[in-house]
C-alpha positions as CSV (number, residue, x, y, z in Angstrom):
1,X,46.0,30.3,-9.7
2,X,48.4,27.2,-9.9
3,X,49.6,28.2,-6.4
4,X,50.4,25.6,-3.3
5,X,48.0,26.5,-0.8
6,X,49.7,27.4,2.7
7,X,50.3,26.0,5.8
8,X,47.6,28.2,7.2
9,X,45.0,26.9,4.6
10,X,45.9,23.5,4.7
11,X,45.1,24.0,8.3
12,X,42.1,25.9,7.9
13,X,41.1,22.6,5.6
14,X,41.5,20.0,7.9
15,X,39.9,22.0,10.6
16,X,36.5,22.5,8.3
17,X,36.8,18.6,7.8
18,X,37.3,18.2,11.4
19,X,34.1,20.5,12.1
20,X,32.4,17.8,10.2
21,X,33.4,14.5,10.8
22,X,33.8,14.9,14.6
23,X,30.3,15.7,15.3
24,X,28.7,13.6,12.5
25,X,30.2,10.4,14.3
26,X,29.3,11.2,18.0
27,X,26.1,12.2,16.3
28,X,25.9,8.8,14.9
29,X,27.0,6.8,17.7
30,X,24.9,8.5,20.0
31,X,21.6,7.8,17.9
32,X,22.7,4.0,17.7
33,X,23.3,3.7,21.3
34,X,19.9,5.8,22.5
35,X,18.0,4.4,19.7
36,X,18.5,1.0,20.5
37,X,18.5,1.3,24.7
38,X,21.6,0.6,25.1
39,X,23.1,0.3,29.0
40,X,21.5,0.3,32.3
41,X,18.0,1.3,32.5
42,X,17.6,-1.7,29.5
43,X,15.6,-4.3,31.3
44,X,16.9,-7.1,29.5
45,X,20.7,-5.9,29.9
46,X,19.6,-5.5,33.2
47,X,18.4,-9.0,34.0
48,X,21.6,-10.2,32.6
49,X,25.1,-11.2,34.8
50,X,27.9,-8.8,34.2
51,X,31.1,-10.0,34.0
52,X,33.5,-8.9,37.1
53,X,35.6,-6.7,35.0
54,X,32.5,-4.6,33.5
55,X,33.0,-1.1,34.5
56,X,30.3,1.7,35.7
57,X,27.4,2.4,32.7
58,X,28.7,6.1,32.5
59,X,32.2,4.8,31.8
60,X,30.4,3.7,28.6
61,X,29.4,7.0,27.4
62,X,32.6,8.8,28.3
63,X,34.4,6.4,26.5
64,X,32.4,5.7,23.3
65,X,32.3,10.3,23.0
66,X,36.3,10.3,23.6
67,X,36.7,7.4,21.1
68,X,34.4,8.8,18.7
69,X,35.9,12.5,18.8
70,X,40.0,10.6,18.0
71,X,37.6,8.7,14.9
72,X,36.4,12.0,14.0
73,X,39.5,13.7,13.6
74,X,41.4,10.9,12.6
75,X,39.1,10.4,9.6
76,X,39.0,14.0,9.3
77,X,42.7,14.2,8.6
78,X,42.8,11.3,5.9
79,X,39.4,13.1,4.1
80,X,41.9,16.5,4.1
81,X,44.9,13.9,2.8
82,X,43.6,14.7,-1.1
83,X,45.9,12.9,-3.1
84,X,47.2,10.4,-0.9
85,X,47.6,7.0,-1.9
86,X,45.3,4.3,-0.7
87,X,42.8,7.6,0.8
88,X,40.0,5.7,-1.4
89,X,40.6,2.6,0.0
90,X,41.0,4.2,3.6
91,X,37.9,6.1,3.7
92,X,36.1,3.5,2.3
93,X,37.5,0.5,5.2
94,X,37.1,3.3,7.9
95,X,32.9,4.1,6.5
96,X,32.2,0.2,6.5
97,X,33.9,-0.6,10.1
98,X,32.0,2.5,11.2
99,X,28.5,1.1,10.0
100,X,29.0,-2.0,11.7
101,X,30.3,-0.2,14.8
102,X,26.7,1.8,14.6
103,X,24.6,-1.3,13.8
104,X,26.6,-3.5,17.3
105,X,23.7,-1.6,19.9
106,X,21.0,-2.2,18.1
107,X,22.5,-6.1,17.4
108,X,23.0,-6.6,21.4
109,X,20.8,-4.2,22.9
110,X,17.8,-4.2,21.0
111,X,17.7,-7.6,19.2
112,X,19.7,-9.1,22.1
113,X,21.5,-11.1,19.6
114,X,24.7,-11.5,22.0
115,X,26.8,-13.8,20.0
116,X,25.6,-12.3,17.0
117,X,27.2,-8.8,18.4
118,X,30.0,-10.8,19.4
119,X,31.0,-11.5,16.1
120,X,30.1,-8.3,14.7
121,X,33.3,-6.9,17.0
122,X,35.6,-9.3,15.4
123,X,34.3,-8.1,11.8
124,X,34.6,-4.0,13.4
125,X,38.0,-5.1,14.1
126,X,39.3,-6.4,11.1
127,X,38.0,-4.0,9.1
128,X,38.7,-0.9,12.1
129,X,42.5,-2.5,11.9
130,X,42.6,-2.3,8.1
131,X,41.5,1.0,7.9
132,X,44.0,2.1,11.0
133,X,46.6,0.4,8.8
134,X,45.8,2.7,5.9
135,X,45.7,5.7,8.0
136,X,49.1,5.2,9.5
137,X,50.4,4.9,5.7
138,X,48.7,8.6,4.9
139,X,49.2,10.0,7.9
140,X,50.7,8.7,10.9
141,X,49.0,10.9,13.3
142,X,45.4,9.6,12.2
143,X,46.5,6.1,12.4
144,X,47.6,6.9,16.3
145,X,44.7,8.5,16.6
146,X,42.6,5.1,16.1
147,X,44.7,2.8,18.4
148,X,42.6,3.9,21.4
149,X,39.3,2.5,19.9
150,X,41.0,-0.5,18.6
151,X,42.0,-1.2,22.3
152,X,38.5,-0.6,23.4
153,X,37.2,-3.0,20.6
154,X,39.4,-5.8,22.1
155,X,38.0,-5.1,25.7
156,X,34.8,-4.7,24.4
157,X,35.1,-8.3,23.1
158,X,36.2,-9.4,25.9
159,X,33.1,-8.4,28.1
160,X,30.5,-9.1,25.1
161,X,32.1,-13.3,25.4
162,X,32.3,-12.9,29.1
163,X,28.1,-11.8,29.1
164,X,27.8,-14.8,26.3
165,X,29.5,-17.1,28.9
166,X,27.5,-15.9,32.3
167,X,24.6,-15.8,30.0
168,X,23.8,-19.0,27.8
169,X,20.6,-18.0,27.2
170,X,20.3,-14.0,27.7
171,X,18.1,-14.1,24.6
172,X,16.0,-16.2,26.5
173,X,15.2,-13.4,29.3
174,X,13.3,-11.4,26.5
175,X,9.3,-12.0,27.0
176,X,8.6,-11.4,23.9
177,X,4.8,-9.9,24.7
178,X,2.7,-12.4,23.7
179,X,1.7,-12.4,20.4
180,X,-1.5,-13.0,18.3
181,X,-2.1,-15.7,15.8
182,X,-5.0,-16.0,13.7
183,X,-5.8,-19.0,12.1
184,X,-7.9,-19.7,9.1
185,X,-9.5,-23.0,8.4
């Protein structure tokens, strides 16, 4: 009973992990970005000046489900790590840049909170860079693994201050539907 599992059912471990994490997160993302309209077909994203580099809405989709799927697994490999030093730490870093990832559509799209969202991707991307830090130290694959999204998050930036800066007052473009106020004298 004190046996070192094998190769085969180390594998088979990570994998089960893998069938896990990976669709949990797209999962995820994909309820954060639907939930909170996010893209075209927003009326107030819609209203607002895009920046010259802003690529076509579906790129958004097809990049956030690759991204997501290299998150999966990469977390996936450091849950499988058991053991490892720092894999506390690292799961935990990885969980709290991934809540703010989920709660940045909801900041932009549905509050419409652009500088808010703005720096909610420098706070995803200190935490997303300690965690990819972490991973790298447990396994170097799943550290790789998150250097695409950390890209992303840096281009993403990028267009969230270039909206802010064609769009002073986006917030502004919100009618916020008239409201009702009762007063009692």
């Amino acid at each position: 009973m004190g046996e070192i599992a094998s190769a085969g059912q180390l594998r088979m471990s990570w994998i089960r992990w893998a069938l896990v994490t990976v669709p949990a997160i797209v999962l995820l993302g994909t309820i954060s970005g639907r939930g909170s309209g996010a893209g075209m077909g927003n009326p107030w994203y819609d209203m607002l000046e895009k920046p010259a580099l802003m690529p076509p809405g579906w790129a958004f989709g097809l990049a956030w489900t690759i991204l997501y799927v290299l998150m999966g697994v990469a977390f996936s490999m450091i849950l499988n790590a058991r053991g490892a030093k720092g894999r506390g730490v690292a799961i935990a870093l990885f969980l709290i840049q991934l809540a703010l990832n989920l709660a940045w559509s909801p900041v932009f799209f549905a509050m419409y909170r652009i500088m808010l969202a703005f720096g909610l991707i420098l706070f995803i991307f200190l935490w997303a860079s300690a965690a990819t830090w972490l991973f790298w130290r447990i396994r170097p694959v799943a550290g790789i693994l998150m250097l695409p999204y950390l890209g992303w998050l840096v281009f993403a930036g990028t267009l969230n201050w270039q909206i802010h800066e064609l769009n002073p007052s986006g917030g502004a473009l919100v009618s916020n539907g008239g409201t009702t106020q009762i007063v009692i004298e």
